[in-house]
C-alpha positions as CSV (number, residue, x, y, z in Angstrom):
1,X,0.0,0.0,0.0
2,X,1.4,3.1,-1.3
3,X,0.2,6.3,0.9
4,X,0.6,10.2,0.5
5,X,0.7,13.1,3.0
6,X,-1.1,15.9,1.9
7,X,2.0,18.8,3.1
8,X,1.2,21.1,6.3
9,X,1.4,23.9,4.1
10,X,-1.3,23.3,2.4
11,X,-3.2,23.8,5.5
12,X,-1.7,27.1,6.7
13,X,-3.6,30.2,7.4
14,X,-7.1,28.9,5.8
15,X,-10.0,30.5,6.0
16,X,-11.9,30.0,9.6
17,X,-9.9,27.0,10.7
18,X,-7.8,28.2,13.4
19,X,-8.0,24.4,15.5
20,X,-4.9,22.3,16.7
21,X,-3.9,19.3,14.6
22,X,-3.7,15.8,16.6
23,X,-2.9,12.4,14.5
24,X,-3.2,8.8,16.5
25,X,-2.6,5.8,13.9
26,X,-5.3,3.4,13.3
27,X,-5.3,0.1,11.3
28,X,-7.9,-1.9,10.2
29,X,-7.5,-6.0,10.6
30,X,-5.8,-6.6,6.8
31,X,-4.0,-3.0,6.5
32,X,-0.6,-1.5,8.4
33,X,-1.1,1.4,10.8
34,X,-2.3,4.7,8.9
35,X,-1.9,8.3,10.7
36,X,-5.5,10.0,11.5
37,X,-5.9,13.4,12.0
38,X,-8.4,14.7,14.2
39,X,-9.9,18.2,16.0
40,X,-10.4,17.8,19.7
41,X,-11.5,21.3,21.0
42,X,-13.1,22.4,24.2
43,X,-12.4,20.7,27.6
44,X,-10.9,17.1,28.0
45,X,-13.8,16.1,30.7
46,X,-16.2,18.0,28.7
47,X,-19.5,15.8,27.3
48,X,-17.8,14.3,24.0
49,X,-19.3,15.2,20.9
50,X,-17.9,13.1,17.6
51,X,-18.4,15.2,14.3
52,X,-18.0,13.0,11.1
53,X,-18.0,14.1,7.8
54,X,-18.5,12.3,4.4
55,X,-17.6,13.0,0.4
56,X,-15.5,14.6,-0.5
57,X,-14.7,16.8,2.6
58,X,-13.0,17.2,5.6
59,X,-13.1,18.5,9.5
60,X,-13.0,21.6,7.6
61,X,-16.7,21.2,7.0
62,X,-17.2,21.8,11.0
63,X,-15.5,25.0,11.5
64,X,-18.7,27.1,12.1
65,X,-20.5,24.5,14.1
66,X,-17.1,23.6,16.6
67,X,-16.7,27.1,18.7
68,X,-20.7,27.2,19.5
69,X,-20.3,23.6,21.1
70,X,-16.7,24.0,22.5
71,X,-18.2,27.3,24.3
72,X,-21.2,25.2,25.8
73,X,-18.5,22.9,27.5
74,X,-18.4,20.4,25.3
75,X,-15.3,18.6,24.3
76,X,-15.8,18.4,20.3
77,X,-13.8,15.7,18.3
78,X,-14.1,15.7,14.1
79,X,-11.8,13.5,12.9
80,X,-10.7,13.3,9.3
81,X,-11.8,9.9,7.5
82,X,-8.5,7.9,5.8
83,X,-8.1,9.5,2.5
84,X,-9.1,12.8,3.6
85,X,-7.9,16.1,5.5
86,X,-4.7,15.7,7.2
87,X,-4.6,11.9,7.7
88,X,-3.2,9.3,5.1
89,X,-4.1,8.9,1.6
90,X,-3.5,5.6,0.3
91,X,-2.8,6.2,-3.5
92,X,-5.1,3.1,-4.8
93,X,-8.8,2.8,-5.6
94,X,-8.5,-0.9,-4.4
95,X,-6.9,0.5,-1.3
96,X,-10.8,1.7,0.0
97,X,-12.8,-0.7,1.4
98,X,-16.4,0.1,3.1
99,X,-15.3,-2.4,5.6
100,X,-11.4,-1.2,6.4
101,X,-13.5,2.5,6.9
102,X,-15.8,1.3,9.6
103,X,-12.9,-0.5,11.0
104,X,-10.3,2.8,10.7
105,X,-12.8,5.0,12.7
106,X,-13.5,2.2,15.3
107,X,-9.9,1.8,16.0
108,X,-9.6,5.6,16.8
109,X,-12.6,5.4,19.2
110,X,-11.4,2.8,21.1
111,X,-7.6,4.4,21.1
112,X,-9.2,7.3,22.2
113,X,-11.4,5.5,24.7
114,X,-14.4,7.4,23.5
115,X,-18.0,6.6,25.9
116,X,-21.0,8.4,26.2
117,X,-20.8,10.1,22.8
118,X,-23.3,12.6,21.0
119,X,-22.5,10.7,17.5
120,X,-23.3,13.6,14.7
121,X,-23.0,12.3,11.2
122,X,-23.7,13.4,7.5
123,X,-23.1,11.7,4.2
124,X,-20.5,8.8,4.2
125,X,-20.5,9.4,8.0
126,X,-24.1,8.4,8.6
127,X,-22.5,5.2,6.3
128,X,-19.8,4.8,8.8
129,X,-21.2,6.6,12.1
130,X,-24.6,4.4,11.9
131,X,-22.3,0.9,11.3
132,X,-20.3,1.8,14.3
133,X,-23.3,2.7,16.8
134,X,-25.1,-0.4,16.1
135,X,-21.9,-2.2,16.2
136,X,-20.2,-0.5,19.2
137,X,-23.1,0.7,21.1
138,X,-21.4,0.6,24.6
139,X,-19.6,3.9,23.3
140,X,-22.2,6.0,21.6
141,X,-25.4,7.6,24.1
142,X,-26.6,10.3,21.4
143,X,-27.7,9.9,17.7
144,X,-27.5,12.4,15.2
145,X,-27.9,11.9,11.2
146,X,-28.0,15.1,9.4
147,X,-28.2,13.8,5.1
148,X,-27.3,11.2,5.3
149,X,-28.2,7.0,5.5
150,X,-27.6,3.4,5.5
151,X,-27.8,1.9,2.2
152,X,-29.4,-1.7,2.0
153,X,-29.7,-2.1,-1.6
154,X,-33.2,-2.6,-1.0
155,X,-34.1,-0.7,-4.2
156,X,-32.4,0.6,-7.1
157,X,-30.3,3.8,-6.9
158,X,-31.2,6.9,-8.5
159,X,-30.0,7.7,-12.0
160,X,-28.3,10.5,-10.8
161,X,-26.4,8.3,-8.4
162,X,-25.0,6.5,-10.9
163,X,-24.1,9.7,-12.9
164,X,-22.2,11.0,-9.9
165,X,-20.4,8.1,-9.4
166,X,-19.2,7.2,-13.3
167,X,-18.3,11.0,-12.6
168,X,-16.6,10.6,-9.3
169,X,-14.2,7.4,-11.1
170,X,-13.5,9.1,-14.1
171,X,-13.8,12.6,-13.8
172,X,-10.0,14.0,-14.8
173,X,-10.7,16.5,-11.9
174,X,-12.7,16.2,-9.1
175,X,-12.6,19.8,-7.7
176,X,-13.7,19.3,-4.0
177,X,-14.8,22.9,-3.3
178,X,-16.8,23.1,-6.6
179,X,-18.7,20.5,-5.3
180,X,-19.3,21.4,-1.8
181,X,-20.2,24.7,-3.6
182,X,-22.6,23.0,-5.9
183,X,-24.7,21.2,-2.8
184,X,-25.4,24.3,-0.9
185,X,-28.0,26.7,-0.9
186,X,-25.7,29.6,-0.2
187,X,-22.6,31.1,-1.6
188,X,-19.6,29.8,-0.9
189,X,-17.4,32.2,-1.4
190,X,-13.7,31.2,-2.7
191,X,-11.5,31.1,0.4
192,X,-13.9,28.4,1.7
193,X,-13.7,26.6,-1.3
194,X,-10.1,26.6,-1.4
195,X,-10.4,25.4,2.5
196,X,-12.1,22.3,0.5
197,X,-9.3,21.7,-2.1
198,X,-6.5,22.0,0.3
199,X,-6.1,18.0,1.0
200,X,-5.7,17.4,-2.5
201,X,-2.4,18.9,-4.1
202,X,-3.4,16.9,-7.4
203,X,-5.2,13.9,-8.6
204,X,-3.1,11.6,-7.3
205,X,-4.4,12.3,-3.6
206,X,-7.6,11.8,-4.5
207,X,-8.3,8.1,-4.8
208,X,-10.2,8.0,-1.3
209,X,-12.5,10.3,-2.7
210,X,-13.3,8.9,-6.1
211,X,-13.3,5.8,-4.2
212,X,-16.4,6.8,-2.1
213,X,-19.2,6.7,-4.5
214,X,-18.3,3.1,-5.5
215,X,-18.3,1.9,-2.1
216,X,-22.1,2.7,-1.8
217,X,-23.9,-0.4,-1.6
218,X,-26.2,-0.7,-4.6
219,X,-26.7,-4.4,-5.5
220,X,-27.6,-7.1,-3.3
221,X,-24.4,-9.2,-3.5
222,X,-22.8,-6.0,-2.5
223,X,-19.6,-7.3,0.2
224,X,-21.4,-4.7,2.5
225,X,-25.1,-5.4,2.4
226,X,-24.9,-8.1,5.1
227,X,-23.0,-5.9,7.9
228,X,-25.3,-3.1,7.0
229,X,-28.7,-5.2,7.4
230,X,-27.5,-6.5,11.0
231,X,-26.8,-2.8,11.6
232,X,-30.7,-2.0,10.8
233,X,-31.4,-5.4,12.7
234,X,-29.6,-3.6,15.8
235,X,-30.8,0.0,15.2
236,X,-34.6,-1.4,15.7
237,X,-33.7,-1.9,19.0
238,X,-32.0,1.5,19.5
239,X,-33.8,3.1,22.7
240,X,-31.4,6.0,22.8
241,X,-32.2,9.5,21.7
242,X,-32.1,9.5,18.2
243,X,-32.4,13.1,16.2
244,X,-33.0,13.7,12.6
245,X,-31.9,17.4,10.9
246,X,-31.8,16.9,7.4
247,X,-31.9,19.6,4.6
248,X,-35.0,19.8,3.0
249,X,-33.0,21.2,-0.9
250,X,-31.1,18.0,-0.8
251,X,-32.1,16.2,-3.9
252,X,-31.0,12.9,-2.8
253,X,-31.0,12.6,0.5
254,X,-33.6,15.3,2.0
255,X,-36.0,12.7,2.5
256,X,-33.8,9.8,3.4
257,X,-35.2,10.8,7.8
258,X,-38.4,9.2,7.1
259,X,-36.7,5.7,7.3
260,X,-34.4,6.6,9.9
261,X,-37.0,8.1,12.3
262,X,-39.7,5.3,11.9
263,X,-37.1,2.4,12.3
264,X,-35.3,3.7,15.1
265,X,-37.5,3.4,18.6
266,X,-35.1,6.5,20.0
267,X,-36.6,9.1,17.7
268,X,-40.2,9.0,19.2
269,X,-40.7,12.3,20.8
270,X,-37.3,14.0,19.2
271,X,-37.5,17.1,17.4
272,X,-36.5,16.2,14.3
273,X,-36.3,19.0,11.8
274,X,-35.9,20.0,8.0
275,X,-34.6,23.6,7.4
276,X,-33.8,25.3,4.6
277,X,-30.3,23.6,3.5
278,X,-28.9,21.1,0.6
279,X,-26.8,18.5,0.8
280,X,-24.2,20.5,2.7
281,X,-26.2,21.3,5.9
282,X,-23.2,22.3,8.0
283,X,-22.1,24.4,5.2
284,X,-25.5,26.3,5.0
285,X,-26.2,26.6,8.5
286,X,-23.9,25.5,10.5
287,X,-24.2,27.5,13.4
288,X,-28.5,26.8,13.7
289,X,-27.0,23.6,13.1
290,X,-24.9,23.7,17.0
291,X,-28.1,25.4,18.7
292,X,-30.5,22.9,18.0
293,X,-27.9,19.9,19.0
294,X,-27.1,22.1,22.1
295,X,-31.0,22.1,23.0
296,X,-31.8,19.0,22.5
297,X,-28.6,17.7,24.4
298,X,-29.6,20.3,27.2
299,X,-33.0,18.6,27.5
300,X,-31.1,14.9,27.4
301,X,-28.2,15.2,30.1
């Protein structure tokens, strides 16, 4: 397994992301020991809060969302997902598997001896976050998906799915910002967007990323499907709070709550919300975003 280190100077001095780097290394059962970069803000006994991102972003995607929960007491971890951010980028499409993901970001819970966590998740983190929580349990008290899901393969994907992922393989560039900018509902103006691009010098960084999109499970012999079907199994007898904030311009996901919140028992009685946002809710409103997990936690510890 080749792997690449996005340089620290290509993180210097970028727009509202003034947090502290931290790296732990994390393995999965068939790789070696990869470096994983993380944020952990606010104080060390504070209630832990785990922020996970998706495609094709970063901890970056927290920055507005972080100081509101840091200031409320809360310590407030976001860790970047192999092939992404600051942590290691194998160079290989082959090099991504669904499986080696879920098992990266268990490794760095249990390093980090992670327990009664506030879990929030969007895109590939739902993927990841919602594997881990029905797997590891003991570790997570709090549920929150924000766009995002838990793909069965139940039904076919959308066409437009498909487009982004042919896109996403063989796309000569896959300009990260550009497409954060493209699934919002606001402007983003260019410094963020550079923000974005900053873990990917070139192309050759990018192979977690295009990697993403065909790791979605969308046929049922998918390697996935089986893990992801216990996970449901498990989640039908989740009794912890569970919330739902999804963006209601998302034109894949903005509907995808409905099966979360009437499979999961947690969710009776939660606020669940859809507010004006697409794909890239913490992007849009990142700081509403904070308040409404801070009120609902208020009303939970």
């Amino acid at each position: 397994m080749d792997v690449l280190r996005t340089p620290d100077s290509r993180f210097e001095n970028l727009e509202g992301y003034p947090f502290v780097a931290n790296y732990i290394d994390v393995a999965a059962s068939d790789t070696r020991p990869l470096r994983m970069h993380f944020l952990d803000e606010g104080p060390i006994d504070g209630p832990p809060i785990v922020l996970l991102h998706g495609e094709p972003t970063w901890s970056y995607l927290y920055r507005t969302m972080i100081p509101p929960l840091t200031d409320a007491g809360n310590r407030v971890l976001a860790p970047d997902l192999i092939g992404f951010g600051r942590s290691d980028k194998p160079s290989r499409l082959q090099d991504y598997t669904y499986q080696r993901h879920v098992e990266w970001l268990t490794y760095w819970f249990d390093r980090l001896n992670l327990r009664e966590v506030t879990l929030f998740a969007q895109d590939w983190g739902s993927l990841i976050g919602l594997r881990i929580a029905a797997e590891r349990g003991d570790r997570i008290a709090r549920l929150v998906v924000a766009n995002g899901s838990l793909p069965t393969a139940q039904r076919p994907a959308p066409l437009a799915f498909h487009a982004w992922r042919a896109f996403a393989r063989y796309s000569p560039v896959l300009p990260a910002g550009h497409l954060v900018a493209a699934g919002t509902v606001r402007r983003v103006p260019p410094k963020v967007r550079a923000g974005y691009d900053a873990p990917f010098p070139d192309k050759t960084y990018q192979a977690g990323a295009r990697a993403f999109p065909l790791l979605v499970p969308t046929s049922p012999g998918d390697p996935a499907v089986p893990a992801n079907r216990r996970a449901w199994d498990a989640l039908s007898r989740w009794e912890k709070p569970f919330l739902a904030i999804f963006g209601s311009r998302d034109p894949l996901l903005g509907q995808a709550d409905r099966p979360l919140i009437k499979h999961i028992p947690g969710s009776a009685g939660q606020p669940h919300a859809r507010i004006h946002a697409s794909h890239f809710i913490q992007e849009d409103r990142g700081p509403e975003l904070a308040e409404r997990v801070l009120s609902w936690q208020k009303a939970l510890l």
